[in-house]
N, C-alpha and C positions, 0 to 999 in steps of 0.2 A: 504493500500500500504506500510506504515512504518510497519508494521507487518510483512507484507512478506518479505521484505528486510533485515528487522533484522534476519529471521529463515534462507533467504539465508546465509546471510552474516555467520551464526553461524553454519549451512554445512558445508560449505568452512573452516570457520576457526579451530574447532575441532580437525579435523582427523590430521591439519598441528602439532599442539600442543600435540599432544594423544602419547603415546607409551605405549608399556606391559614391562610387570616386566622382559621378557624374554628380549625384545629389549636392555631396562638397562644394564643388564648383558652383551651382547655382547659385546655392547659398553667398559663396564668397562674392561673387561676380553682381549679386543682388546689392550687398552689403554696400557696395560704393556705386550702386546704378541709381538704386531704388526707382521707383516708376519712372518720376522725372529729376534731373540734379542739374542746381546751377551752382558754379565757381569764382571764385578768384582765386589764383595759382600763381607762386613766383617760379620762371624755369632759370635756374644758374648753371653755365657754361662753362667749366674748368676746364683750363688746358693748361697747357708749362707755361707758355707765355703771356698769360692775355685770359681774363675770364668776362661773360657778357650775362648781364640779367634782363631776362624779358616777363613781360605781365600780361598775364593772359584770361580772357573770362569764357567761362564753356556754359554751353546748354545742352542739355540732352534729354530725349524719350524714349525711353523703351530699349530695345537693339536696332531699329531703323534710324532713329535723326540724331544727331548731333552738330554743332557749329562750334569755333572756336575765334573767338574775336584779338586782336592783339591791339594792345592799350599801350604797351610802351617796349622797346625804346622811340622814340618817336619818329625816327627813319622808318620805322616797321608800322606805326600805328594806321589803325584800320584793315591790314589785311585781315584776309574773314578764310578758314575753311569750312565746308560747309559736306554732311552728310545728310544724303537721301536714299533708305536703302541700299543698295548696290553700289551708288555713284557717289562721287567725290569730286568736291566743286572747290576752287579757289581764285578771291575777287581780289586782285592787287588795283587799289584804288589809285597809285602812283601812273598806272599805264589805261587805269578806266577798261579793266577787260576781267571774265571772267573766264578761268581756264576749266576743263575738266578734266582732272586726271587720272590717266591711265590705270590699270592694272600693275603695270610693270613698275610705275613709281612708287606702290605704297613700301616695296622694302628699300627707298631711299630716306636718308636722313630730314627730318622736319625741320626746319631752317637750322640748321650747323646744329642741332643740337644731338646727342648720342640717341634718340629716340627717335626710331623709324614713323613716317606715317602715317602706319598702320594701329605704330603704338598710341598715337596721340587721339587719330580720326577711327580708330578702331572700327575698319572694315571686315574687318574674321572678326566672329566672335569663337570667345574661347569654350561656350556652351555647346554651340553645336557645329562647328566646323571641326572640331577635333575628337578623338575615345577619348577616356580616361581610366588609368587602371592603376593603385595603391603602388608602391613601390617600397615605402618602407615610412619610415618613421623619424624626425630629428628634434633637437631642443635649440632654440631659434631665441634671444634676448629672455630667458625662462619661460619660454611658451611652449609647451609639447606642440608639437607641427605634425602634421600626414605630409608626405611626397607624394604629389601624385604625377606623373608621367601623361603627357598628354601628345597623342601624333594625331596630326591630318588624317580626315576622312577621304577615301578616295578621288570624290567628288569634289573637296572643298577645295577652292582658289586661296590660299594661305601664304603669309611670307613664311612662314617657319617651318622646318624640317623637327620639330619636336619640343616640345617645350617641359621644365621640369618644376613645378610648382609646390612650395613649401605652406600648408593653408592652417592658421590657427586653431585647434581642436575644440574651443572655449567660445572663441568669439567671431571664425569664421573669417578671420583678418589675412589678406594675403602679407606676406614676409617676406617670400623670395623668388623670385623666377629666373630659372638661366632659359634662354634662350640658342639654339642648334640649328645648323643650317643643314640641307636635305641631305649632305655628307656626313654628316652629324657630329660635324666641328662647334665649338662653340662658338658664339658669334659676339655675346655679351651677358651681364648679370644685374639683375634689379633688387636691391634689396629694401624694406619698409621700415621705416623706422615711427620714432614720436608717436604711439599708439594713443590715443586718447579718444575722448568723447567730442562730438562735432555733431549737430544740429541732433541729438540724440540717437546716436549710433557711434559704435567703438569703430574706431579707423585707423589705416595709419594717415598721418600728414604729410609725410618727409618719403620720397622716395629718389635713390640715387641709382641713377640706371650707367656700367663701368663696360664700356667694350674688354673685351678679353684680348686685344692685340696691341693696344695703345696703352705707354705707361704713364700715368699723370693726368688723366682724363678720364674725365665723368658728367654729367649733367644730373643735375637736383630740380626736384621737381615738387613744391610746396603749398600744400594748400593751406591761402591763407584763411578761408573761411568756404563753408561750404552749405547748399541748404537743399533739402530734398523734398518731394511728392509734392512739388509748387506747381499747379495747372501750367501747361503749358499747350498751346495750340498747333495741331500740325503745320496750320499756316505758317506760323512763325518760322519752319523750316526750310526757305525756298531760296533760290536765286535771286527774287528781285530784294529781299529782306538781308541780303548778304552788303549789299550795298549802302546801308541806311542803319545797320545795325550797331547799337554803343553798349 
């Protein structure tokens, strides 16, 4: 009879405790999406010689829109990227045009900084363009972490050849990602830092993303405030609004 009781009880309790490496992911990717999030973000550029800060304000809905406006330094101000499902749109007000680009640009660098703009305008998502599957386990700033290993889906159009992702067991907080190119060299490392609370959700703040070829070089990427599930209008996501946006 204790036999039976304990396999019930271990039925029951399992499945409450259980989740996949894909569920992880939701959760984390949720955590700093939430329905809709607006920003202000400082991005710093470290190099040997010469670092540059730029200020930037983001909008986003869902996994289809997002915009990125750039507020300063002021040679740069007003340019605007803009995402609409599939496409990626960028308004340089200096030249009065609107580019659209390519596929083959998102694994280029987002103006000089170590962040592709894939990473920035986030055309893959990491939800469903790639599996996910547990890999092991680490301790991350005293945060027990999951690893989970994440490759492209056959189908999906992705810059990355694999990515390996450290996700906090507590509070669902991404800490670290390295980044693999389809040879499955490394390409670069992003790690989180400043975990705090921000419009009522644990986050990080601080994120330093370090190519793994270049020594002395990195970009910082700060949020200086953040606020989430503020209405935001499809409309708001368009072309002619890329132009007029502050």
């Amino acid at each position: 009879m204790r036999t039976a009781i304990l396999i019930l009880f271990l039925m029951v309790s399992i499945p409450a405790f259980s989740q996949t490496a894909r569920e992880v992911m939701v959760k984390m990717d949720e955590k700093m999406r939430g329905n809709t999030s607006q920003a202000t973000i400082l991005i710093r550029t470290v190099r040997p010689s010469w670092n540059r800060e730029m200020r930037v304000k983001t909008w986003a809905k869902g996994l289809d829109y997002s915009m990125i406006y750039v507020e300063s330094p002021q040679k740069d101000k007003g340019i605007v990227y803009l995402k609409r499902k599939n496409e990626v749109w960028n308004w340089m007000p200096s030249i009065e045009k609107i580019i659209k680009l390519p596929p083959s640009m998102m694994s280029q660098s987002w103006m000089g900084t170590d962040f592709s703009n894939d990473d920035l305008v986030k055309e893959s998502s990491i939800v469903n363009d790639y599996t996910h599957v547990f890999s092991g386990d680490t301790l991350i700033d005293n945060r027990k972490c999951w690893l989970i290993n994440l490759t492209p889906k056959p189908e999906a159009a992705v810059v990355w050849g694999k990515l390996v992702v450290a996700v906090d067991k507590t509070d669902f907080v991404e800490m670290h990602v390295r980044f693999y190119d389809e040879d499955g060299v490394l390409v670069s490392t992003m790690n989180g830092y400043d975990v705090k609370m921000m419009d009522g959700r644990i986050i990080p703040t601080r994120f330093y993303m370090v190519p793994a070829d270049k020594k002395n070089q990195r970009t910082e990427m700060i949020y200086e405030n953040i606020t989430f599930n503020k209405p935001i209008a499809d409309g708001f996501f368009t072309t002619e609004q890329m132009k007029s946006v502050h």
